[in-house]
DRENDRENKOL-689080 format. One record per residue (C-alpha): residue number from 0; residue in three letters; z, y, x. Coordinates in steps of 0.05 Angstrom, whole numbers. Example, Ala and Ser with C-alpha at 12.3 -4.5 7.8 and 13.67 -1.06 7.14 Angstrom:
+------+------+--------+--------+--------+
! filo ! volo !      z !      y !      x !
+------+------+--------+--------+--------+
!    0 !  ala !    156 !    -90 !    246 !
!    1 !  ser !    143 !    -21 !    273 !
+------+------+--------+--------+--------+
***
This chain:
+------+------+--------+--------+--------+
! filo ! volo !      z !      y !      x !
+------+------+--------+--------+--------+
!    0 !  unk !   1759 !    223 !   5344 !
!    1 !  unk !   1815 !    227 !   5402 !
!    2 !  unk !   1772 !    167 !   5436 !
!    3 !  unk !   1710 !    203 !   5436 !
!    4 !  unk !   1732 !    268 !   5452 !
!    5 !  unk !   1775 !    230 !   5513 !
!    6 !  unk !   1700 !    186 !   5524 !
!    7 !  unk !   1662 !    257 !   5522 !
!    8 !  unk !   1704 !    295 !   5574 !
!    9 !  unk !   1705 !    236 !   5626 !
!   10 !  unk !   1631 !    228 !   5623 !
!   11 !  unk !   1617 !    305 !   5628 !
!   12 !  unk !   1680 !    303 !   5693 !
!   13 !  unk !   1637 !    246 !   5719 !
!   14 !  unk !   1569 !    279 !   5726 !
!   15 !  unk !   1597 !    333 !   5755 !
!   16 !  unk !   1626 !    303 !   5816 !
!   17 !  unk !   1572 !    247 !   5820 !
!   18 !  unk !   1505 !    290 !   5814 !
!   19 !  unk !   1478 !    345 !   5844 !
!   20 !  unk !   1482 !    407 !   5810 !
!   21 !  unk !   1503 !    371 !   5741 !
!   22 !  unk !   1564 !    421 !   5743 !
!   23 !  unk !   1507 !    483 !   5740 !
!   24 !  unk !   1464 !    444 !   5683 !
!   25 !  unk !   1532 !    430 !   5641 !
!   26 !  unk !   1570 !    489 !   5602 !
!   27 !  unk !   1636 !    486 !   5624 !
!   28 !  unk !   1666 !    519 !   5571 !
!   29 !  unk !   1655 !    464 !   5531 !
!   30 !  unk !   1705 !    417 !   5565 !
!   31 !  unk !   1752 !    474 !   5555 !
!   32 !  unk !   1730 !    470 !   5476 !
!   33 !  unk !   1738 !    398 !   5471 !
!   34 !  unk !   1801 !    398 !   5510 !
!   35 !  unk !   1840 !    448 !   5457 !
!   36 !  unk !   1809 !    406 !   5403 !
!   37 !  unk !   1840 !    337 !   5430 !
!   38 !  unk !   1911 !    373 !   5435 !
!   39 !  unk !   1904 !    401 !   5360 !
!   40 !  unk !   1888 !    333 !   5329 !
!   41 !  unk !   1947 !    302 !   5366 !
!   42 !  unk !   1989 !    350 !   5333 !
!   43 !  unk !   1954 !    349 !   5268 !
!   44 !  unk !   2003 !    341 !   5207 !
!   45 !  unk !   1984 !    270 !   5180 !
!   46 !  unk !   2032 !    256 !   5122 !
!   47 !  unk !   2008 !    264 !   5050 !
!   48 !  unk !   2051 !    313 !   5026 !
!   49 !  unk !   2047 !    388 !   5057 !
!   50 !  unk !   2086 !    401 !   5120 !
!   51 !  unk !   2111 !    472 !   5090 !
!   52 !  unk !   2126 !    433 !   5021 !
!   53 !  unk !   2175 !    395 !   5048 !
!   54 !  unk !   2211 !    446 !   5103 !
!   55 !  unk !   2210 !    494 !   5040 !
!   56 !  unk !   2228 !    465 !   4967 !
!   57 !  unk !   2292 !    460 !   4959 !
!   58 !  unk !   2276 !    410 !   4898 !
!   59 !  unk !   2274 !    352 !   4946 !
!   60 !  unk !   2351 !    363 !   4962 !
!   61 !  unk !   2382 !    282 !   4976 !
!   62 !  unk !   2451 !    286 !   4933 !
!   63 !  unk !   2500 !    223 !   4940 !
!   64 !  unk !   2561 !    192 !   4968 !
!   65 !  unk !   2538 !    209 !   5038 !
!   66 !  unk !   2504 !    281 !   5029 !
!   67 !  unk !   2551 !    318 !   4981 !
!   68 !  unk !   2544 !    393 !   4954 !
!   69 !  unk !   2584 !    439 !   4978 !
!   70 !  unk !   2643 !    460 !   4923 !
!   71 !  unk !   2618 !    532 !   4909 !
!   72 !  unk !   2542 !    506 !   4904 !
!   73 !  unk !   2510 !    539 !   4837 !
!   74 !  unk !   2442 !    541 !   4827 !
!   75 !  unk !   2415 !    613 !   4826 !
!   76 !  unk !   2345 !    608 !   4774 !
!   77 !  unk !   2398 !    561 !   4713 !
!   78 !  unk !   2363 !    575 !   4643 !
!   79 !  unk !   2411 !    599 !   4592 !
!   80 !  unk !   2387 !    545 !   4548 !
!   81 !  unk !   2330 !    491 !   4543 !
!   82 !  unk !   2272 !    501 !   4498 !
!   83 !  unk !   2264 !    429 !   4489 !
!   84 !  unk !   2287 !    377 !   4437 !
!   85 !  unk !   2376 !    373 !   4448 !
!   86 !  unk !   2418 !    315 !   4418 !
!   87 !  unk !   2457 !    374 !   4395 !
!   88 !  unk !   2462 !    445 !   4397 !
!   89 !  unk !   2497 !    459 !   4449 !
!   90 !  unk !   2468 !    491 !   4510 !
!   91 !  unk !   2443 !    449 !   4556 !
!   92 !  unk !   2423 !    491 !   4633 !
!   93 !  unk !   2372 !    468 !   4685 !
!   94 !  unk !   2339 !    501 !   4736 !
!   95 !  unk !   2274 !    534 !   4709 !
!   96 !  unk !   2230 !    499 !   4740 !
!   97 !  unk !   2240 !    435 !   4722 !
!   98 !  unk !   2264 !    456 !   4646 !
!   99 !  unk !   2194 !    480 !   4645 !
!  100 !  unk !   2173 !    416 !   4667 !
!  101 !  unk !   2217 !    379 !   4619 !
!  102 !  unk !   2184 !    426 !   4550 !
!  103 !  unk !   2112 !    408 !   4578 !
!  104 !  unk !   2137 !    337 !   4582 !
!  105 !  unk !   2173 !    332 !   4513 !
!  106 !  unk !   2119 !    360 !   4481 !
!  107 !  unk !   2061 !    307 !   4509 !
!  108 !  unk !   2105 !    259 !   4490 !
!  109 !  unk !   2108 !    287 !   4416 !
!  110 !  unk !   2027 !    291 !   4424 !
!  111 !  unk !   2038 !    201 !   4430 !
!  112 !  unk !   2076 !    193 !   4381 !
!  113 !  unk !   2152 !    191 !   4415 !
!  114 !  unk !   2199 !    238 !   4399 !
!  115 !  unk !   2252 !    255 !   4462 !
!  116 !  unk !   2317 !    288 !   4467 !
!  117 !  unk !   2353 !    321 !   4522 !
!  118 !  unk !   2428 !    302 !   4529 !
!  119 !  unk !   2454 !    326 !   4594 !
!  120 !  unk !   2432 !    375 !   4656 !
!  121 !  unk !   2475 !    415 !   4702 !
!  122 !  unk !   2539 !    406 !   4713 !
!  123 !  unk !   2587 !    445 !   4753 !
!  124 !  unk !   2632 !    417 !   4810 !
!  125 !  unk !   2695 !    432 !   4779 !
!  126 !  unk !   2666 !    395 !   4711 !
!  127 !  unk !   2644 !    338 !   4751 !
!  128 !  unk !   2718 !    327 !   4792 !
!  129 !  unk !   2743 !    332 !   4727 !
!  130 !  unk !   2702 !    277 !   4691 !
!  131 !  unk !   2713 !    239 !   4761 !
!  132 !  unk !   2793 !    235 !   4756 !
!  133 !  unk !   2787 !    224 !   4695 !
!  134 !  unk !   2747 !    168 !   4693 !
!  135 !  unk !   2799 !    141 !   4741 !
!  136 !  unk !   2860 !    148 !   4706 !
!  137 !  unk !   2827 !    108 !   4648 !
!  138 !  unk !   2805 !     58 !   4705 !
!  139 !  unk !   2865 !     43 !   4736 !
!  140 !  unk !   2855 !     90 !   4789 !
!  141 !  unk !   2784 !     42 !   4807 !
!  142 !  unk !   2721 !     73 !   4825 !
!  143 !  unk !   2664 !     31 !   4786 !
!  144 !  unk !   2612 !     83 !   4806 !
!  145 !  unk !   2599 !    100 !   4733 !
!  146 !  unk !   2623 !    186 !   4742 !
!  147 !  unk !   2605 !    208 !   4810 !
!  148 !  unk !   2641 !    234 !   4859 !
!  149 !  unk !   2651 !    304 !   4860 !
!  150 !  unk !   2596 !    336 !   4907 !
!  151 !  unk !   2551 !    269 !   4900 !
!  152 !  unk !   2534 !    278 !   4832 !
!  153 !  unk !   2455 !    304 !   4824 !
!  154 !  unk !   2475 !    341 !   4752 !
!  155 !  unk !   2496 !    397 !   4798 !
!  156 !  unk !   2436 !    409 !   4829 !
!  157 !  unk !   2404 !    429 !   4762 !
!  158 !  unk !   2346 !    386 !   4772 !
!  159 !  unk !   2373 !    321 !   4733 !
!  160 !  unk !   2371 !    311 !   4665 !
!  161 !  unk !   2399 !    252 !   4616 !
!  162 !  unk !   2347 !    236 !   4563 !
!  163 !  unk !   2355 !    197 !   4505 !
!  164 !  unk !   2319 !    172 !   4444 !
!  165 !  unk !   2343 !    176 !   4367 !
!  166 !  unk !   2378 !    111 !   4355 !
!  167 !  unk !   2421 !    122 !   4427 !
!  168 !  unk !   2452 !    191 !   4400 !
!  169 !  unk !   2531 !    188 !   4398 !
!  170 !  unk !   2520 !    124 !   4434 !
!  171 !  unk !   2538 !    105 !   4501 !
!  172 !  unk !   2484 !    104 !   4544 !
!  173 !  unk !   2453 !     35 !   4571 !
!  174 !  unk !   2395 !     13 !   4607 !
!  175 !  unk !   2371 !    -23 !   4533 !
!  176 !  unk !   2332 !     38 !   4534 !
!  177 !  unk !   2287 !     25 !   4576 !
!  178 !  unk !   2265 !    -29 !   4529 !
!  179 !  unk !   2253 !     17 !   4472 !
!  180 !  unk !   2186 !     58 !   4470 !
!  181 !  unk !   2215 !    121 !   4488 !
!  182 !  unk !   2243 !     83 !   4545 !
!  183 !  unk !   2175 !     58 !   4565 !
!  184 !  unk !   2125 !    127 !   4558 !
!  185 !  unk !   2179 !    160 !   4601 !
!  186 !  unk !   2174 !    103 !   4656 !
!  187 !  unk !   2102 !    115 !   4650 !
!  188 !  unk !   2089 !    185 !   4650 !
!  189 !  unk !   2151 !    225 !   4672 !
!  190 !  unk !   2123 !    227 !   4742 !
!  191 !  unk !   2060 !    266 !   4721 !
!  192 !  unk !   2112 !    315 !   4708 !
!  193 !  unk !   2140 !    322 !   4766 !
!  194 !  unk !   2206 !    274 !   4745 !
!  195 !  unk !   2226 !    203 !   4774 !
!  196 !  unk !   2275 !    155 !   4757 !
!  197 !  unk !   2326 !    162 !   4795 !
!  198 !  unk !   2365 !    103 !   4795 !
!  199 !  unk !   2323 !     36 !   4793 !
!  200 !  unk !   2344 !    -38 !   4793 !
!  201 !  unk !   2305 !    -59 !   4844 !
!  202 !  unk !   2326 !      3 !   4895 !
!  203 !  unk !   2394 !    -14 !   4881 !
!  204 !  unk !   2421 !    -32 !   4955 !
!  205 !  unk !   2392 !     31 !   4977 !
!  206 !  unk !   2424 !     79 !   4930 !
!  207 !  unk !   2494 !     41 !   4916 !
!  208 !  unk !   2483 !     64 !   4833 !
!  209 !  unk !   2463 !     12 !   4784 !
!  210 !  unk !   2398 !     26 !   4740 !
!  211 !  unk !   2399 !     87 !   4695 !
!  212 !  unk !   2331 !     90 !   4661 !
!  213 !  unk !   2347 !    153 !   4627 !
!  214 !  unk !   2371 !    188 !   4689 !
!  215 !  unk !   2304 !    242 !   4709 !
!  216 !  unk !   2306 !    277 !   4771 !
!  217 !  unk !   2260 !    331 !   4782 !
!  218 !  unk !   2223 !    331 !   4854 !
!  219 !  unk !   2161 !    368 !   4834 !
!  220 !  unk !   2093 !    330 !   4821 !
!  221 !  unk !   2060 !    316 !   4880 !
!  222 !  unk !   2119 !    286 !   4915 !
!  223 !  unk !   2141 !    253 !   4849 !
!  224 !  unk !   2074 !    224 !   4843 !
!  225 !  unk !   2074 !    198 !   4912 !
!  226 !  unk !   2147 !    162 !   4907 !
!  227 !  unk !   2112 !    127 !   4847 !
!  228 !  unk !   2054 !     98 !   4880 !
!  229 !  unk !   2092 !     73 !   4940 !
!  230 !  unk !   2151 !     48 !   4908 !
!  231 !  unk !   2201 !     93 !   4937 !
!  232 !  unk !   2269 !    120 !   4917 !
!  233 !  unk !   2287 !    185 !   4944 !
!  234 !  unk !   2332 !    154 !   4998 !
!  235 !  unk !   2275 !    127 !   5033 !
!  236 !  unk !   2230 !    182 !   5021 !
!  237 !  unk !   2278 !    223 !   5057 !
!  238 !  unk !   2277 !    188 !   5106 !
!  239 !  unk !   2208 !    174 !   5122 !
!  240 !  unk !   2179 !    247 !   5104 !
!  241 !  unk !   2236 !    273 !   5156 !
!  242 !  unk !   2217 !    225 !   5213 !
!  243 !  unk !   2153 !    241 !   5204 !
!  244 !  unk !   2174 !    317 !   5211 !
!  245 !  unk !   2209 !    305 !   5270 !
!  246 !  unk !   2144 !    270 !   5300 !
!  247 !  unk !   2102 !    320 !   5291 !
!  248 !  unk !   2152 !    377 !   5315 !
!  249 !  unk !   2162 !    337 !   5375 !
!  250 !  unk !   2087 !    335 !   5394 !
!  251 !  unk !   2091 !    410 !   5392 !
!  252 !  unk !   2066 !    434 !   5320 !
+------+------+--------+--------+--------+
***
């Protein structure tokens, strides 16, 4: 479309300055028309997912090692509670949105047959420094990466959630479930929900955290969707839906 409208306007420049009284016979308004069109498609958002989606949602927030929340960072919309299938009863808090996303989920996967349970969501900073130096001093004062550093961990965000299946309550939690069916319907579906995995074997390198299959992070459905069919952790969606930001800002929005 850029060609042609470029193509148009030379050939209508042309016959103006090469025939007699073409500029009379042609409307030039028009070149003014197709002019203003040219400059809006070069500055037409291209990327998939809605320019004011992603300068907006705060549920696209990157969390780890290298972009950590600040201390005093508590999410304002926490639910009191989840609705949703708990290993136990105690309370378990995410932000709404995505613990209404979590009930919807739970209860299609009911509808196949697979019953889920919901283990762990937000965690505060001062909860997570303490699980952090804890960790440590049983350790040997080592960082293996399996607690997060404090500020890097996505639990305090209120977006994440641990899920689980029957035979893994009161067990530690490894990536054998992702073997088991419960394992496999959430690989499947959880991004029709607006969840991804978080932490995948193959995007290893990228986000420094070894594979936690029962680690959901909630992104919202279109995005989440998206990640899935081009194979992207959030790392590199990051970084590609904020280049292609800066592109388009650059070109004059």
């Amino acid at each position: 479309m850029r060609t042609l409208s470029s193509a148009l306007l030379a050939v209508c420049m042309l016959l103006a300055l090469c025939m007699p009284g073409a500029a009379e016979m042609l409307d030039l308004s028009k070149l003014g028309e197709i002019e203003e069109a040219q400059m809006i498609e070069e500055t037409a958002w291209t990327y998939p997912i809605p320019y004011e989606l992603l300068k907006t949602s705060d549920y696209l927030v990157l969390v780890n090692r290298d972009n950590l929340l600040p201390e005093d960072y508590v999410p304002v919309d926490l639910v009191d509670d989840l609705t949703c299938r708990k290993v136990s009863y105690d309370k378990i808090q995410m932000r709404e949105t995505a613990a209404d996303a979590l009930a919807v989920m739970f209860d299609a996967a009911k509808e196949d047959g697979i019953t889920l349970y919901a283990h762990s969501g937000y965690r505060s900073y001062r909860t997570q420094k303490t699980m952090y130096y804890n960790r440590l001093q049983s350790n040997n004062g080592k960082d293996d990466g399996v607690v997060q550093y404090p500020g890097a961990s996505e639990h305090q965000t209120g977006l994440t959630i641990d899920i689980i299946n029957k035979s893994g309550i009161g067990k530690r939690f490894t990536n054998a479930f992702a073997e088991t069916k419960e394992g496999k319907w959430v690989a499947e579906h959880c991004w029709d929900y607006g969840f991804i995995i978080r932490y995948q074997e193959e995007k290893r390198e990228i986000t420094q955290i070894a594979p936690e299959s029962w680690h959901l992070r909630y992104v919202g459905v279109q995005v989440a969707q998206y990640m899935r069919d081009r194979n992207l952790c959030l790392e590199e969606f990051t970084e590609e839906w904020k280049e292609a930001v800066a592109e388009y800002e650059a070109a004059g929005k």
